[in-house]
Steps between C-alpha positions, in 0.01 A plus 500: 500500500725210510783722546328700811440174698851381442631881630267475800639176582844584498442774705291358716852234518726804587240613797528155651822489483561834630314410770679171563822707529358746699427235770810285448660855678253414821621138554755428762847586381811277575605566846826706555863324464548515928858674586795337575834553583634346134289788360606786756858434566635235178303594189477856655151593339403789723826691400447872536580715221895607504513876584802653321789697636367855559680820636444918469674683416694722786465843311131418451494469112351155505550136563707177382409144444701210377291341140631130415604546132640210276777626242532322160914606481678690783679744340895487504706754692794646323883545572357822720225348696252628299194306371552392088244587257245249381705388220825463735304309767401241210906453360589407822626152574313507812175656402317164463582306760317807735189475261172485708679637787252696789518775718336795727546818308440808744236720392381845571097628549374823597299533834196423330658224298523683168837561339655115468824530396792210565713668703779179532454229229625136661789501226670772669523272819708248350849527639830471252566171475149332629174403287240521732395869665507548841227366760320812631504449825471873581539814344542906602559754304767795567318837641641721112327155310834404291596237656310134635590301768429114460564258787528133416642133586280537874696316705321432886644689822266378808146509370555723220653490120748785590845455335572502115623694209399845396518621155473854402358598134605807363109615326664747272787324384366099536852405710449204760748506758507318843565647799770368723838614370671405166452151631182442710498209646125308470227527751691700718333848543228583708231811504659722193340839501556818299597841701212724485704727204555174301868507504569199718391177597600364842506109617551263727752235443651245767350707768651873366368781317659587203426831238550451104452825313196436211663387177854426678681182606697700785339349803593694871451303820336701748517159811835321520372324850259259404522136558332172548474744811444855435184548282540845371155609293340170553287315765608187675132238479299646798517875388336363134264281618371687832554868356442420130791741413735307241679802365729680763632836351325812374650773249467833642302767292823672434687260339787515719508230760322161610329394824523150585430259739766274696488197651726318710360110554801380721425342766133379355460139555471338120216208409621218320301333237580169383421357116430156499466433130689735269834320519658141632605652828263775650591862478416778720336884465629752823403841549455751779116451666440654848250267687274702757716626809828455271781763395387730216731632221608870603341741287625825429459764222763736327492754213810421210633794349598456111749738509709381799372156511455536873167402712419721784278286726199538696643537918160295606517477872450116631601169441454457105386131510241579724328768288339455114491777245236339274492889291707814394385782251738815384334783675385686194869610393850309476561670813355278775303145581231411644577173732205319631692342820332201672538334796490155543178386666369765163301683747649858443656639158657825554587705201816652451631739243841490404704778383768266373773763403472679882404166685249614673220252586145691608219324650179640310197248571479161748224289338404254773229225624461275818498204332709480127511765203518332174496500115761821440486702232715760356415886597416654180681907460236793414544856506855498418590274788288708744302225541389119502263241459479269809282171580391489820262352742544763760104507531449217459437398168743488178565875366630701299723830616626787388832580755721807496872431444532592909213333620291726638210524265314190491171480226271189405424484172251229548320544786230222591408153664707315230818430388663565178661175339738651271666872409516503086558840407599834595455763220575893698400680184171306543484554854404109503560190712370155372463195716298203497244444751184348595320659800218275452601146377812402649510201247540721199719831378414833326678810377499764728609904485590711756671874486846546606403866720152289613302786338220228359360199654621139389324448149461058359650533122365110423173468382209318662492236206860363580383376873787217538894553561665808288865562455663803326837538379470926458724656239778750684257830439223273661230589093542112443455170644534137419196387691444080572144431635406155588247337754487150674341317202621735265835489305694807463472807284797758360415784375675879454286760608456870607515551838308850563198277313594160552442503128635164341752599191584144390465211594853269576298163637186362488483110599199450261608177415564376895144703563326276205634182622403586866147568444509135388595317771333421772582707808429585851284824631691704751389760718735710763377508821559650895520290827555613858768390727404397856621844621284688216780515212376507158659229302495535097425167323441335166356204393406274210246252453493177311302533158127374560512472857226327692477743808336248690799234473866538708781640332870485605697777478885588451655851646760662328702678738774763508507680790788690565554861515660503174162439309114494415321204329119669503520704174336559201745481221575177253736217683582325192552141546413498885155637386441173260638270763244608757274459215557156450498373851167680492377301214674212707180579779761715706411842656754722471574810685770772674494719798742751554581515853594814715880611436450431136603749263121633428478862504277504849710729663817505797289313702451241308814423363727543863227291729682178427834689615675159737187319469566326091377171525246557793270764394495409121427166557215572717347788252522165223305311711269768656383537100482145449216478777358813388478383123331157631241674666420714164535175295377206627623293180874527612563188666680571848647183520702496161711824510773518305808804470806543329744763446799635377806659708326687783183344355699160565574652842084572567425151376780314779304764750136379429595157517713492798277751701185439367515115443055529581431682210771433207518149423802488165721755408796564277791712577728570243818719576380584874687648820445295748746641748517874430880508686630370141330825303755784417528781698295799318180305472444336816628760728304734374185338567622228770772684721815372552557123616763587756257774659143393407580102501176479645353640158677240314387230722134541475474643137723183325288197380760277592416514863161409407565252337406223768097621387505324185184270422409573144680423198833623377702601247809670510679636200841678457784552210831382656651841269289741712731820536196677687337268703732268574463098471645446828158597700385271334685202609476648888114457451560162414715456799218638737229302298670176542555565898150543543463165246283723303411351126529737207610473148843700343578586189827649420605670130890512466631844439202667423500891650201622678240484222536138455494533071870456363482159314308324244129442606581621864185757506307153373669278767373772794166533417442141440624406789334805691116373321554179558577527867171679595333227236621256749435609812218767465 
């Protein structure tokens, strides 16, 4: 008996405490660590899982990745080259001191990401002489699969890592050789490729193409007239930044000769930057930049036979520095070229093919538009050169085309009230098309097919569950796809998949951890939203509320801005850091929100994007603050008198507009890396969308801040790197002339040689959002 009691009071014990820790669970938790910009930017806690290095396969077979690997010895390489066994590796003097010593190997997967096998181990990437392998950089592998191409040593040219060393690996035989002659001089090649039939490799060094056979030393210069000058196969800075074309030669299908772009820049007026800090006396950076209304390089295009080593050019009618070939594409064969010929003010593009051997230039196709065409893209050969894909907004909305070789059949593939964001495959035996779209959401993306003949309608590929922002990087036969899904509070997902199914294969990145750590903290809601314009516009919007908001208190709120034609801000895919800054200015009591103006690049149709044609400046700003009123009407917690924007490049541009023009409504801003007078923008870019200064200076006049500048009431901040290659630091310091005429109080900050992104240095992401929060902190 005594025995029962004493069991019935024990478990009697065990049911009070259960309970006790069953409502321990239901008291109030400790409050979530708030965000700050330590966290974000220093200790980098919300770091996104590191995708790897992933390519297919041209022939279809499958798909690469680079895998980190740490080797205990790295094996020895005998009198021939050749890698030592095991027991070699550990005799030799040198074996220990590269103990430990880490690398990428290559390795292989089928499609559906079976089959591993290391197709290049690291050790094999170790030069004669050197210890450590070579820093991937970027890889491609020959068209027949023996051999690798490795580029390395980056070095940058403009805006872009595009000079260094190339290595070639021979897979069968394990020999490393560089390219460049028997002795290559370092970081001096530029945009290696192989010839379609894997024999060659052609270059670019000190602005001339040069050949080297696969396996061979003997290099052949095809060029002998470049210079300082002469840019043979290159781009001078406004062609890469304003065309996004780095590479300026293509291989034709028959092996047998090489188009290539020329460019003469004499006679365009250099910028001078000046470093302050780097050495006891300052030391300046020149190169060619045509300002708005200022002499272009000439541009002209020739085909180089091997054989002869002679270029047959192009006879283009016209004055070649007043006319832009952003594209050319061999017509299907080595036989003739497709040259996309534009004129300046990029209204017209008239399509030539070139039969280079005859020189004979015919006019097939004139693309045109009253106000600008933009964003070129190269025709993609179908049919056996019979025919090509073709963007176009010729109806008025972004297609895609399917264009005989003369021009006179004309076919939309993807008929409808929408346009198509991106082309991403082409597959004939498939009879398939794939572009992204999204008819419906302009804030998100989906996979899209259409039919190259237009038999069947346009049929979505991406399922209903992944309603967000997809990419796809398609395999060459268009089976496969490396598919990235994220949304606005949603990190990122990698994943292979199928593409007929949108089955997923295997998964490549998941941000779990990032996911798990989110769900912890303590962040805003969101929604997306539409206002109207005065004149009846719809304006796309998000915006993000403080955590626990009292709806019946006033809220500030801060406007991030961009603007420009050149981008959209209202979409529903992860930012990254910019997300968890908003975040914590929300947990600050800040609002937060975007509104993407007309003329952004939204996919809303011709319409939208060419209504701010001569009117940048004007008609955006107004659209801003049209939305502003709009939202404060649908909100009444957003506190009309403490409005806040900021922005970045064009966004910098926007913010100098609100303030200056709409001093009643936007009370502190910060513009970092603006254009405040749009005269001191290069040539491609504002012309396009602004005219030409010396014939539309009225255009210039009323679109650039700086003649505003005299509105000013508010509060603020202006921001620019004194190394700014793109925007350049001395608009800048003419805003601060016009500022101080009209004795109109503002605070500067300056960051010596920093580029356009403001983040070279120690701490200098830190440093700009610190001072960025604690400016609105301040004064908002």
């Amino acid at each position: 008996m005594l025995v029962k009691k004493l069991t019935l009071l024990m478990t009697a014990a065990l049911v009070v405490t259960g309970c006790a820790n069953l409502n321990s669970t239901t008291a109030p938790q400790e409050k979530p660590q708030e965000l700050s910009l330590e966290r974000i930017y220093k200790d980098r806690e919300f770091k996104s899982e590191r995708a790897t290095y992933f390519k297919w396969l041209k022939d279809g077979s499958g798909y690469t990745v680079l895998e980190r690997r740490k080797a205990e010895v790295i094996p020895a390489k005998n009198k021939d080259g050749e890698v030592a066994s095991d027991i070699d590796a550990l005799e030799d003097k040198d074996a220990d001191s590269a103990n430990g010593i880490s690398g990428n190997d290559i390795v292989f997967y089928n499609p559906d990401s079976s089959g591993r096998k290391v197709l290049v181990k690291f050790e094999h990437l170790i030069p004669d002489g050197q210890k450590e392998p070579l820093s991937i950089e970027s890889y491609d592998w020959s068209k027949d699969g023996k051999w690798l191409m490795v580029f390395t040593n980056g070095q940058k040219v403009w805006r872009s890592r595009s000079r260094g060393d190339f290595w070639l690996l021979n897979l069968e035989t394990n020999e490393l050789m560089q390219l460049g002659g028997e002795t290559p001089a370092e970081a001096k090649l530029m945009f290696a490729k192989f010839s379609p039939d894997s024999s060659k490799v052609a270059y670019v060094q000190d602005n001339n193409i040069f050949v080297q056979p696969v396996g061979s030393n003997k290099v052949t210069q095809l060029t002998n007239d470049g210079s300082d000058i002469i840019v043979n196969g290159n781009f001078d800075w406004v062609y890469e930044e304003e065309f996004s074309i780095r590479d300026g030669f293509r291989w034709s299908p028959d092996n047998k000769s090489i188009a290539y772009w020329q460019l003469d820049t004499s006679g365009v007026k250099n910028f001078i930057m000046i470093n302050n800090t780097d050495e006891l006396y300052p030391t300046l950076t020149t190169f060619p930049y045509p300002k708005a209304g200022e002499q272009n390089s000439a541009v002209k295009v020739g085909v180089v036979n091997l054989k002869d080593k002679k270029t047959r050019w192009a006879d283009l009618k016209g004055d070649n520095r007043d006319r832009y070939i952003p594209r050319i594409s061999w017509a299907g064969n080595g036989q003739s070229l497709l040259i996309q010929d534009v004129n300046r003010p990029q209204n017209t593009n008239k399509l030539w093919i070139f039969d280079w051997q005859a020189g004979d230039l015919t006019n097939i196709y004139t693309d045109k538009d009253e106000a600008f065409l933009e964003w070129f893209y190269d025709a993609k050969f179908i049919n056996n050169g019979q025919d090509f894909i073709w963007h176009s907004e010729r109806d008025g909305w972004r297609h895609l085309y399917k264009v005989s070789r003369d021009g006179q059949r004309i076919v939309d593939l993807t008929p409808g009230d929408y346009d198509i964001v991106d082309m991403l495959g082409v597959s004939e035996e498939k009879n398939a098309l794939f572009f992204t779209a999204s008819p419906k959401d302009v804030s998100q993306r989906y996979l899209f097919k259409a039919t190259l003949d237009g038999s069947e309608p346009v049929k979505r590929i991406t399922p209903e569950q992944y309603a967000g922002t997809n990419n796809y990087y398609m395999s060459e036969d268009t089976s496969w796809a490396r598919h990235s899904f994220s949304q606005f509070a949603a990190p990122n997902i990698r994943q292979v998949i199928s593409v007929n199914d949108h089955k997923a294969i295997k998964s490549l990145v998941k941000n779990e951890k990032l996911k798990e750590q989110l769900a912890q903290e303590n962040l805003p809601n969101h929604e997306f939203f539409q206002v109207e314009a005065r004149d009846g516009v719809k304006l796309d919007g998000y915006i993000m509320f403080p955590p626990n908001m009292d709806k019946t208190k006033k809220y500030p709120i801060i406007f991030y801005v961009y603007g420009e034609p050149w981008g959209q801000t209202v979409k529903d895919s992860w930012r990254g850091n910019s997300y968890l800054w908003d975040s914590m200015m929300t947990q600050k009591g800040y609002i937060v929100a975007s509104v993407d103006n007309r003329g952004t690049r939204a996919p809303k149709g011709r319409d939208w994007r060419k209504s701010i044609y001569k009117k940048l400046g004007d008609i955006t700003a107004r659209d801003q603050a049209d939305a502003l009123d709009e939202m404060a009407k649908r909100w009444s917690f957003i506190d009309t008198d403490r409005v806040g924007v900021w922005g970045h490049s064009g966004g910098g541009t926007q913010t100098l507009n609100l303030l200056f023009r709409h001093s009643d409504k936007y009370k502190v801003g910060v513009a970092v890396a603006a254009v405040p007078d749009l005269s001191l923008y290069d040539t491609i870019y504002q012309e396009r969308y602004s005219g030409n200064p010396k014939t539309d200076p009225d255009s210039y006049k009323n679109s650039s801040a700086l003649n505003f500048a005299d509105g000013l009431e508010g509060k603020l901040l202006l921001i620019h790197g004194t190394g700014d290659d793109n925007v350049h630091y001395q608009g800048a310091e003419r805003l601060i002339n016009e500022l101080i005429k009209h004795n109109k109080q503002f605070e500067f900050m300056s960051y010596p040689n920093r580029s356009h992104g403001i983040y070279e240095g120690k701490n200098t992401t830190l440093h700009l959002k610190t001072l960025l929060r604690d400016f609105f902190i301040k004064n908002l």
